[in-house]
C-alpha positions in Angstrom: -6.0 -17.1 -17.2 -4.4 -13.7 -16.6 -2.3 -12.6 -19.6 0.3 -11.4 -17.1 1.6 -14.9 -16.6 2.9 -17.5 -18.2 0.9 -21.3 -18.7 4.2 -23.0 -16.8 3.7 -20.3 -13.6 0.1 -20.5 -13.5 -0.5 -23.7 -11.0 2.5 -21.6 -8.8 0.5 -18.2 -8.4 -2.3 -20.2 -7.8 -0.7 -22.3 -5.1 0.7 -19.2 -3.6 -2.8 -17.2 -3.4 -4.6 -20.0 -1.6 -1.8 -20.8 0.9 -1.5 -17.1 1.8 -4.6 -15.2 0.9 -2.7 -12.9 -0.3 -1.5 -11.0 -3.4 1.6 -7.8 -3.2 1.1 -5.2 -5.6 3.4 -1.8 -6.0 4.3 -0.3 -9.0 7.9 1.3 -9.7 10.4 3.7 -12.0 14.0 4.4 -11.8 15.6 6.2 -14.3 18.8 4.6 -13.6 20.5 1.1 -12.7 22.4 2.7 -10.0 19.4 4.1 -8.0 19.5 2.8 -4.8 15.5 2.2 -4.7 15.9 -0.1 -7.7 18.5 -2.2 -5.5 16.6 -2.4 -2.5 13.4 -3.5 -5.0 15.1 -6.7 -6.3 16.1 -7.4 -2.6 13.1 -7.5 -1.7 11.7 -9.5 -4.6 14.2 -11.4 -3.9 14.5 -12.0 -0.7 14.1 -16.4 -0.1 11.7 -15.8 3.5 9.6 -13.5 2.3 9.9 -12.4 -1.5 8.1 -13.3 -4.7 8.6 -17.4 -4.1 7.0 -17.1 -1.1 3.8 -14.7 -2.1 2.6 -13.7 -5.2 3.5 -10.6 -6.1 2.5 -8.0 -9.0 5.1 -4.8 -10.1 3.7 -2.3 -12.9 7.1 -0.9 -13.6 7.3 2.4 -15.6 11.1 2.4 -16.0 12.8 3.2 -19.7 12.9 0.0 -21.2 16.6 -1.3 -20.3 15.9 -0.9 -16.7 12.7 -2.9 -17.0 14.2 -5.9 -18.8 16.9 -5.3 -15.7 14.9 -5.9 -13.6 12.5 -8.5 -15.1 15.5 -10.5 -15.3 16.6 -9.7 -12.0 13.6 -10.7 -10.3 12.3 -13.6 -12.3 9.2 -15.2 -9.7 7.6 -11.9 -9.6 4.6 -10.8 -11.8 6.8 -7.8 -14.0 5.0 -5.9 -16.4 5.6 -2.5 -18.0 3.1 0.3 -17.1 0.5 0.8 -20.0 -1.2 3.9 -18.5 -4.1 3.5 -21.0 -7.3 2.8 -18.6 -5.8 4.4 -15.8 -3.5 7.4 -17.0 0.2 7.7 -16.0 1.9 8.9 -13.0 2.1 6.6 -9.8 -1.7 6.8 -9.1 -2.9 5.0 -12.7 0.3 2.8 -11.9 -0.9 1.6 -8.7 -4.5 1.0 -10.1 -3.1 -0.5 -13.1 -1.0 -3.0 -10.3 -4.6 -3.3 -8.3 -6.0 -4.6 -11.1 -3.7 -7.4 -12.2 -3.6 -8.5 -9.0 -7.2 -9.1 -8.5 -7.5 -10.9 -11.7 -4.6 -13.4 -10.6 -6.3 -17.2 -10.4 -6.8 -18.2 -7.2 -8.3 -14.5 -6.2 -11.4 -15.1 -4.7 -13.5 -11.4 -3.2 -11.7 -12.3 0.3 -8.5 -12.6 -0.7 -6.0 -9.9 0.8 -4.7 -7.6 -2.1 -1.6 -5.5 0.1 0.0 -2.3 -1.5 3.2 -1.3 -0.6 6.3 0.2 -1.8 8.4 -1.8 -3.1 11.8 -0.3 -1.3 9.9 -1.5 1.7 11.5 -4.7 2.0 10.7 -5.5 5.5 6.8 -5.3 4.9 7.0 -8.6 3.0 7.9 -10.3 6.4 5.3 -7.8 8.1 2.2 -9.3 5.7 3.2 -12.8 6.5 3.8 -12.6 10.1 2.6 -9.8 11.8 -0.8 -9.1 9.5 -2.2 -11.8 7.4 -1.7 -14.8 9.4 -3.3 -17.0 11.4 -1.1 -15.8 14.8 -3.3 -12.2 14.1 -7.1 -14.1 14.0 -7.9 -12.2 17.0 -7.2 -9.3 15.8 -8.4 -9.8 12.6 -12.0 -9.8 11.5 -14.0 -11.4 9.3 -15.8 -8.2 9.1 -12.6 -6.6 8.4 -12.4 -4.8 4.5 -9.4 -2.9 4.8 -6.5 -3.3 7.0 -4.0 -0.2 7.4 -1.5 -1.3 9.7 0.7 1.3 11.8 4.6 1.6 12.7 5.8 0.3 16.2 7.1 3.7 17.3 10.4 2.2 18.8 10.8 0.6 15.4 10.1 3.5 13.6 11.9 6.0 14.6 15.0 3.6 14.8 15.2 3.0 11.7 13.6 6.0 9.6 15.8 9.2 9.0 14.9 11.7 12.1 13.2 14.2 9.8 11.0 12.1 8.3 9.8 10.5 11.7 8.8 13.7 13.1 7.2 15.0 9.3 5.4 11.8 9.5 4.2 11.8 13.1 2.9 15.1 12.7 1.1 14.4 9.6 -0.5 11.4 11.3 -1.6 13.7 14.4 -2.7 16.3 12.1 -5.4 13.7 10.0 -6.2 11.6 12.9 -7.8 15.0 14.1 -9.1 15.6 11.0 -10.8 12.0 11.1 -12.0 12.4 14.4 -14.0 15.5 13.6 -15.4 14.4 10.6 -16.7 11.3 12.0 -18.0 13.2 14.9 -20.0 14.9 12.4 -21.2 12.5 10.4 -22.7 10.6 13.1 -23.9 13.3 15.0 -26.2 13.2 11.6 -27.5 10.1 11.6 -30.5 8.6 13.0 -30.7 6.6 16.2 -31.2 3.4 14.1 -28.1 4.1 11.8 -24.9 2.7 12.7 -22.2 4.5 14.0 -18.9 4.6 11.8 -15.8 3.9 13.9 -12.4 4.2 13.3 -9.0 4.1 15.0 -6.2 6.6 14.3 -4.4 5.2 11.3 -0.6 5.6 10.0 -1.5 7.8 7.3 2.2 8.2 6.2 2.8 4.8 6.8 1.9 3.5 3.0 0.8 0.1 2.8 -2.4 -0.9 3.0 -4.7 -4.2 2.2 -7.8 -4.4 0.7 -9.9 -7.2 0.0 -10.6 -8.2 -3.7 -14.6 -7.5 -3.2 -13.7 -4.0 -2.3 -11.1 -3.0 -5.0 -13.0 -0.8 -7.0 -12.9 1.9 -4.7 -9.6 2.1 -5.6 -10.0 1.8 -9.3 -12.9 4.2 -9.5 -10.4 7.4 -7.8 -8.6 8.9 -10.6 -6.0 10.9 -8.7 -2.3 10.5 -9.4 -0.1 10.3 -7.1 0.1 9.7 -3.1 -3.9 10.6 -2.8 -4.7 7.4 -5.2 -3.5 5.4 -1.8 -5.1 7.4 1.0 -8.1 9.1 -0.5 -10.3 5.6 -1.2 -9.4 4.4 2.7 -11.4 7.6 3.7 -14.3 6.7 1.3 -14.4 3.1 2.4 -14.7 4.7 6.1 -17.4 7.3 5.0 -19.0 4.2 3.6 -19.3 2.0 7.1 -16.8 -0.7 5.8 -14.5 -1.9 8.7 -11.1 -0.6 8.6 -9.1 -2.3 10.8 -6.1 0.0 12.0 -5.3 -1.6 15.0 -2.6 -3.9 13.8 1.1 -2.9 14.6 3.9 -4.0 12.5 7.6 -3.9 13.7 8.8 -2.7 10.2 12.7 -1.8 9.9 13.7 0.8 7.1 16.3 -0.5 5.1 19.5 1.3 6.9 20.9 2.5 3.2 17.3 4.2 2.5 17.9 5.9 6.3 21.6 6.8 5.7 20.8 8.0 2.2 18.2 10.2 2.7 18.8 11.8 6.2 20.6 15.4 6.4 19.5 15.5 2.8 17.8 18.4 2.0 15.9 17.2 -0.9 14.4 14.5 1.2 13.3 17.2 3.7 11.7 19.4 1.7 10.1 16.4 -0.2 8.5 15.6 3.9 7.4 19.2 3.1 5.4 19.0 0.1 3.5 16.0 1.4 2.3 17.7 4.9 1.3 20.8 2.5 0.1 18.9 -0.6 -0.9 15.8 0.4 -2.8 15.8 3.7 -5.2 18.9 2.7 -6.3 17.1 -0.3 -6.7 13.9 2.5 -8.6 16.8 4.5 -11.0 18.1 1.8 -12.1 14.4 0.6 -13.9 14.0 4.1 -16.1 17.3 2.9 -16.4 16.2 -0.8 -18.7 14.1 -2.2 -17.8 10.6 -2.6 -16.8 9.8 -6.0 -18.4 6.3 -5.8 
C-alpha cells in the first residue's frame, strides 16, 4: 500500500485507476493564500466533472506549512503531500519526480497505466485527459504502441484564451524546436543502417506543459536530474532519441482560466518571464538532442 494514502481511501484510488487508466500528478508552492494560482489549484481539485473524485490525482506541494494544511483541507480527495526533496533535490524538477513517483506506486498502477503531468492552474486539462486524450472516443488515435502522449493546443482555443504575449512567445518557441527536432532526427537517421528503424515524430507543443507517460516508461523521468522546466521536456526528447512512440498528434481544446489571462497580460513580469524561457529553456531543449543520453 502507498504510504501516501490512507487504509479508508485505498479501495477509492484503486477504483479510480482502473476506471480511467489514469493517474494526475503536478507539484505546487505559493507563498501566499491570496495567490491567484493557489485559487485556481483547489478549483481544479475541486472541480465535481473532472477533479480529484473523478481521477486520482497526486500534488507534491512545497508551500510553508500553513498554506499546505490550507490546502490539504481545501482539497480533501486529492493525494496532498509536502515536498521532501530528499531523493530528488528541490526546486520544481525534484518536485515533479518526487509527484512521478507517488503516482506510479498508487495501487491499481499497472506499466500501462497513463501517468499525466500538468500544472495544476490548468484546470481545464482535467476535462482534456478525460475527454479529448485518454478515452475510449480517441482509440483511433491512440496506440497501443503509444509510450508518451504530448498533446498540442487547438490554435483557436489558444490564442483565445491565453494572454497575446504569451501566445506568440509560445508559438515561436514551438516553431523554433520543432525545427530543431526535425534536423536532429534527420540526422540521426541519415546514420542508421537500412535495417534500423526510422524514428518519427510530429511537431509537438513544446510550451504547451502537459504530458503522459506510461508507468513502464517513468524512469526516464526519474533518472534526469534537472530542476526546473527541462525536468518536463528534456526526457520526451530522450524517449524520442530512444524509438519509443510519442504520440503528438492529439489536439485538445484547452481554455486558460480567464483570471490567469486577465492577470498576467500587459504585465511586464509575465513578459519578460516568456523571455527567459525562449532564451533559457529551449537551448538547453536544443543541446539535449547533441548530448549524450543520460539513460
Amino acid at each position: 500500500m502507498s504510504n501516501h494514502i490512507t487504509p479508508r481511501d485505498q479501495d477509492r484510488i484503486k477504483n479510480l485507476v482502473k476506471a480511467k487508466n489514469l493517474v494526475v500528478f503536478t507539484c505546487t508552492y505559493y507563498a501566499s493564500t491570496e495567490d491567484l494560482r493557489l485559487h485556481q489549484c483547489i478549483e481544479t481539485l475541486n472541480n465535481p466533472t473532472y477533479g480529484s473524485t473523478t481521477v486520482a490525482t497526486v500534488v507534491v506541494d512545497g508551500s510553508p506549512r500553513e498554506i499546505h494544511e490550507h490546502l490539504k483541507k481545501a482539497c480533501v480527495h486529492a493525494i496532498i503531500c509536502k515536498e521532501e526533496g530528499l531523493r530528488y533535490g528541490k526546486g520544481k524538477g525534484g518536485a515533479l519526480r518526487e509527484a512521478a513517483d507517488i503516482a506510479g506506486s498508487l495501487p491499481g498502477v499497472e506499466d500501462d497505466t497513463w501517468l499525466c503531468w500538468q500544472e495544476a492552474e490548468k484546470s481545464d486539462m482535467m476535462r482534456c485527459w478525460q475527454t479529448e486524450v485518454i478515452c475510449e472516443e480517441n482509440n483511433a488515435v491512440l496506440s497501443i504502441n503509444d509510450t508518451v502522449i504530448c498533446p498540442k493546443r487547438n490554435d483557436a482555443c489558444f490564442k483565445r484564451s491565453y494572454p497575446i504575449e504569451q501566445y506568440h512567445s509560445e508559438s515561436y518557441g514551438n516553431y523554433y524546436m520543432n525545427c530543431v527536432m526535425k534536423g536532429s532526427l534527420q540526422a540521426v537517421n541519415h546514420a542508421k543502417t537500412a535495417k534500423d528503424p526510422i524514428i518519427r515524430c510530429e511537431g509537438i507543443d513544446w510550451h504547451f506543459g502537459p504530458f503522459a507517460v506510461r508507468k513502464k516508461l517513468l524512469p526516464l523521468w526519474l533518472k534526469y536530474e534537472g530542476m526546473s522546466y527541462d525536468a518536463q521536456l528534456i526526457p520526451i526528447v530522450a524517449a524520442i532519441r530512444k524509438g519509443y512512440a510519442v504520440n503528438s498528434a492529439i489536439e485538445v481544446t484547452f481554455l486558460l482560466d480567464g483570471k490567469m489571462k486577465e492577470q498576467e497580460e500587459d504585465n511586464l513580469d509575465f513578459i519578460e518571464k516568456r523571455l527567459y524561457q525562449l532564451n533559457n529553456l529551449d537551448p538547453k531543449l536544443k543541446q539535449s538532442w547533441k548530448d549524450d543520453l543520460y539513460c
